[in-house]
LOTORDREN-648676 format. One line per field, with one value per residue (C-alpha): residue in one letter; x, y, z. Coordinates in steps of 0.5 Angstrom, whole numbers, plus 500, padded with zeros to 3 digits. Layout:
// residues N
residu [a; ...]
px [X; ...]
py [Y; ...]
pz [Z; ...]
***
This chain:
// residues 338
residu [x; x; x; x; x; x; x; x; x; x; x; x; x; x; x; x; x; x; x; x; x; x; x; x; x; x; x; x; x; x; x; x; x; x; x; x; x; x; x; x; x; x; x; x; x; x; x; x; x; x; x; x; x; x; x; x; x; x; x; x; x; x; x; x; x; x; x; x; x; x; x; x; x; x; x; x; x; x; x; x; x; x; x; x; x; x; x; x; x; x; x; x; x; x; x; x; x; x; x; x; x; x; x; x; x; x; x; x; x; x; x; x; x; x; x; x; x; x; x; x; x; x; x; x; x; x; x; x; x; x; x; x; x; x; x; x; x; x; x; x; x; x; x; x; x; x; x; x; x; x; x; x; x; x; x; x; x; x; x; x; x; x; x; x; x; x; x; x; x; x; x; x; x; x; x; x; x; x; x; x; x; x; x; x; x; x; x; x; x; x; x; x; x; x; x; x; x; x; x; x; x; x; x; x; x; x; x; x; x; x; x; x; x; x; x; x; x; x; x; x; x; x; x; x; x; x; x; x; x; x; x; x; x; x; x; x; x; x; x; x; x; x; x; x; x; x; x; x; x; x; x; x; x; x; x; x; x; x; x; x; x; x; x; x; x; x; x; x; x; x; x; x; x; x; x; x; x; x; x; x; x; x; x; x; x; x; x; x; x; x; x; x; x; x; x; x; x; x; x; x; x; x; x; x; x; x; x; x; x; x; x; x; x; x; x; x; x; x; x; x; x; x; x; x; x; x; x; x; x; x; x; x; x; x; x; x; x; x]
px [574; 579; 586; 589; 583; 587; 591; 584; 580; 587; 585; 578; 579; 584; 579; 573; 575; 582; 585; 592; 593; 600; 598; 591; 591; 585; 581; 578; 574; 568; 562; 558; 559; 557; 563; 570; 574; 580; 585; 587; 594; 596; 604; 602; 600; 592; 589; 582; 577; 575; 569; 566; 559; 555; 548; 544; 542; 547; 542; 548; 551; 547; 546; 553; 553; 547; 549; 556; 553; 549; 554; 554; 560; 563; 561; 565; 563; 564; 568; 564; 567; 570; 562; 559; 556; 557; 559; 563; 559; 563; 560; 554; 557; 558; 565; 565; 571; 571; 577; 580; 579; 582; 584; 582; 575; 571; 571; 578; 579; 577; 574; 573; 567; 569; 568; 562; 559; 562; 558; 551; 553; 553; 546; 543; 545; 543; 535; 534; 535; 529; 529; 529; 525; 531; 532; 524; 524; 529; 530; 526; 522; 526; 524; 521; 524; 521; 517; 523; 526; 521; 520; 528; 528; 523; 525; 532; 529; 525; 532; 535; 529; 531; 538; 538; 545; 546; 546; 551; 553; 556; 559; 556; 550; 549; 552; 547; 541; 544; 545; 538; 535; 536; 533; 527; 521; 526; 526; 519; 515; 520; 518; 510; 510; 515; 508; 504; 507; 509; 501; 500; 499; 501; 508; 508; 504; 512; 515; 521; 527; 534; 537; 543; 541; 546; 551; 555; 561; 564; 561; 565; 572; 576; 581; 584; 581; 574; 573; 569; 566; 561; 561; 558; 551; 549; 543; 541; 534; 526; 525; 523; 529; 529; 531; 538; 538; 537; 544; 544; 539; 538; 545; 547; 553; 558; 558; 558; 552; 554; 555; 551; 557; 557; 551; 550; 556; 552; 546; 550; 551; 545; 540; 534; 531; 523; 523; 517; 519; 514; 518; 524; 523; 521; 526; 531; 527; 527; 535; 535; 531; 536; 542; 540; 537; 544; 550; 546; 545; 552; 555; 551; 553; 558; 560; 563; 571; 572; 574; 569; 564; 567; 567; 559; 557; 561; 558; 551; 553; 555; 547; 544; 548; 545; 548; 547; 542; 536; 536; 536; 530; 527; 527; 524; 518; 517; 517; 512; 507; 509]
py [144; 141; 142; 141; 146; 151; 146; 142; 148; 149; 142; 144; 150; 147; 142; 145; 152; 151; 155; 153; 157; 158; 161; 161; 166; 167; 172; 175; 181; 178; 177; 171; 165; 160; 162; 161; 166; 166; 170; 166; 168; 164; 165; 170; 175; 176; 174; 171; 172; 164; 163; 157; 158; 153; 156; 162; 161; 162; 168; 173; 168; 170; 176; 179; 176; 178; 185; 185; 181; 188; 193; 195; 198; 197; 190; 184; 178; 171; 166; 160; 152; 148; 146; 153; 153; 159; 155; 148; 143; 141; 137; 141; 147; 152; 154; 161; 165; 172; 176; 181; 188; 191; 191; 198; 198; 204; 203; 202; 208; 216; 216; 222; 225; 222; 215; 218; 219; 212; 209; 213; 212; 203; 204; 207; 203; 196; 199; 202; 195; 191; 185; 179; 173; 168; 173; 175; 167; 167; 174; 173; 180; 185; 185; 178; 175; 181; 176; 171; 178; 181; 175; 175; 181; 180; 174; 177; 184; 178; 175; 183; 185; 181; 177; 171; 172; 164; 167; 162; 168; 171; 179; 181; 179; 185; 189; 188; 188; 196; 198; 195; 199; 205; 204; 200; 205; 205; 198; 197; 202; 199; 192; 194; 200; 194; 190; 195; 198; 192; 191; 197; 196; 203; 201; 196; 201; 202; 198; 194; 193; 188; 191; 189; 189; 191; 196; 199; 200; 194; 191; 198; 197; 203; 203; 210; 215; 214; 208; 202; 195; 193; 186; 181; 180; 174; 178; 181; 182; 185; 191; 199; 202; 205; 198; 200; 208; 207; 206; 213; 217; 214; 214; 207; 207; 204; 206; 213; 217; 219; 227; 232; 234; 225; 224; 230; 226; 220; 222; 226; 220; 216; 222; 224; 221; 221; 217; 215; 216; 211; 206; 209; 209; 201; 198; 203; 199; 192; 193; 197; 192; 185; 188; 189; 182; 179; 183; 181; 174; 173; 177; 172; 165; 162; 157; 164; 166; 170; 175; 175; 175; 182; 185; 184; 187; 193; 193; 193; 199; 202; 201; 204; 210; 217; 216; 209; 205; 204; 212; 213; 209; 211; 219; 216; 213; 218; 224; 220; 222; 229]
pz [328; 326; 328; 321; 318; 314; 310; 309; 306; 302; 299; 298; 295; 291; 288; 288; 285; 282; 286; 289; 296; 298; 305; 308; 315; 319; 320; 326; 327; 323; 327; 325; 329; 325; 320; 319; 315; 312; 307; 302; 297; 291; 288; 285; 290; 289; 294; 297; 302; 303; 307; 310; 313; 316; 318; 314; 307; 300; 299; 300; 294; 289; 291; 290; 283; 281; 283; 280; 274; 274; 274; 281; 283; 290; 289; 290; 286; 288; 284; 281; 282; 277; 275; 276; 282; 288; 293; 294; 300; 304; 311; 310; 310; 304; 302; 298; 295; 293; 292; 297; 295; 302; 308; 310; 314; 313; 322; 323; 319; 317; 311; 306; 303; 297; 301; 303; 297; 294; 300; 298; 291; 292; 296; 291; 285; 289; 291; 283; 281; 278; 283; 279; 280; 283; 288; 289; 291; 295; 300; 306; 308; 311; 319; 318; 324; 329; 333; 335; 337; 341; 344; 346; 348; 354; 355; 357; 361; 366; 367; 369; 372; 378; 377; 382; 386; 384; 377; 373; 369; 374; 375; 368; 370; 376; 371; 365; 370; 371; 363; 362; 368; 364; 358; 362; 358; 352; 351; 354; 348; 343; 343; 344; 338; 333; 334; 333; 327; 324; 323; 320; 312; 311; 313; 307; 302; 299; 294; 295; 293; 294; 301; 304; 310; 315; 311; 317; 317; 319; 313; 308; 305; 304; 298; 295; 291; 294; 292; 297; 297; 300; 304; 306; 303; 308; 311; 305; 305; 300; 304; 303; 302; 309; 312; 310; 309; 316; 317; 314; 316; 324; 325; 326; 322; 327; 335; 334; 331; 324; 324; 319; 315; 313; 312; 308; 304; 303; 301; 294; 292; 294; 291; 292; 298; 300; 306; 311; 318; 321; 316; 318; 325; 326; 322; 327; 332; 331; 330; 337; 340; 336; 338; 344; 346; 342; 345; 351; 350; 348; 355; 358; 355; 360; 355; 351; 353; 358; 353; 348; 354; 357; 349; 349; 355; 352; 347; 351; 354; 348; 345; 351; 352; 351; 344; 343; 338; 343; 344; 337; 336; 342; 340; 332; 335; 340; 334; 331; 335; 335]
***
């Protein structure tokens, strides 16, 4: 990126959505590497979240406003440009605004059980909505990508099995190898029951609707009231509900299992749920399985800083612990054939 990026997106932003930015800082904490997001403030004090994204689709676009257009509350709707489009193009790469309703995310802080209910509540009104033609044309299928991802996951427990001193990826490199080794049953039955399952057509037998595709908390923002928004819709996808209810219902909310006394929160606000447990259960596991093998990635790329390298590998530790995303998916597909 250039070094003068921020006053060149002022310009763009300028230009092609006629917004005049007085300050555009950077944000950090997102975690998509083909993206650059910033906080935008006009002289008025509103502000924007101004993203510009060089891979993906602009499905989550299109999705937020047809959402939003819709009623949904919680959530935010993209501005259009000057000539009403969604996005500028900009070297190949998208430039979006979207106004900045929160600085408050639900992982950085309690939430209540009216927030709780808000987060069932915004869930539900996305699935009861009929998907429009657009949209059938231009959300992938949930879990499509499952191939590249068991594929990933072998790829890197070879490489554990049995690390090479000589290694370039160095210390972490042991240290993953020890984190895998104790999940070794775990990961092999997840990577086999995904394929099987996946060729099961009564795992498809239920209708579909728009999913958000990954609604944990890092993606919620809290505001007062038990008011919340639910963000970035990139990995929005046509599923059965239980691609994302298994936020809900398999406890993979943040890095800590969702307790009872939430869970039971959320589902007051989401309704009546009549979920299968073998659906549930495999879209659990290709998450277990696609975390597993990113994280794992990330800490071993050597071209990554230091800092970002130690924070992955953390992260690794955390999936694999006793409460971890692979133990929770694990003990899902073992209770399906009690």
């Amino acid at each position: 990126m250039l070094r003068d990026m921020p006053s060149q997106v002022v310009r763009w932003v300028r230009v092609d959505f006629g917004l005049d930015l007085t300050t555009l800082d950077e944000v950090t904490h997102g975690a998509d590497q083909h993206a650059r997001l910033w906080l935008g403030q006009t002289a008025d004090g509103t502000r924007y979240a101004v993203k510009l994204s060089g891979g993906g689709t602009p499905a989550g676009l299109v999705v937020t406003a047809y959402l939003a257009g819709q009623g949904v509350p919680g959530v935010p709707a993209p501005l259009c440009t000057q000539d009403g489009r969604l996005s500028g193009d900009r070297d190949g790469r998208r430039l979006s605004v979207v106004p900045w309703v929160s600085d408050e995310r639900a992982l950085d802080g309690p939430m209540t059980d009216a927030h709780w209910r808000a987060y069932g509540e915004v869930l539900a009104a996305v699935h009861a909505l009929p998907v429009s033609e657009e949209l059938a044309g231009l959300l992938p299928p949930g879990g499509a990508a499952y191939p590249s991802i068991v594929a990933a996951t072998r790829a890197l427990a070879e490489r554990l099995r049995d690390p090479a001193p000589a290694d370039p990826a160095g210390p972490l490199v042991a240290e993953l190898a020890a984190a895998w080794s104790a999940v070794t049953d775990a990961v092999a039955l997840l990577t086999r029951q995904v394929e099987r399952l996946a060729t099961d057509e009564r795992l498809w037998a239920g209708p579909v609707v728009v999913c958000h595709g990954d609604p944990h908390l890092g993606n919620l923002l809290l505001g007062p009231n038990g008011q919340v928004w639910l963000i970035d819709w990139d990995d929005a996808v046509l599923a059965p509900p239980e691609c994302d209810l298994m936020f809900l219902l398999g406890g993979v909310l943040a890095f800590a299992p969702i307790t009872a006394e939430q869970q039971r929160a959320a589902l007051a606000g989401y309704g009546q749920v009549d979920v299968d447990p073998a659906r549930l259960a495999w879209f659990l596991a290709v998450r277990a399985l696609d975390d597993l093998s990113d994280w794992t990635r990330q800490a071993l790329d050597t071209g990554a800083a230091a800092a970002d390298r130690v924070r992955a590998a953390r992260i690794v530790r955390g999936l694999v612990s006793p409460v971890g995303l692979v133990t929770l998916a694990d003990v899902a597909l073992r209770g399906l054939d009690g």
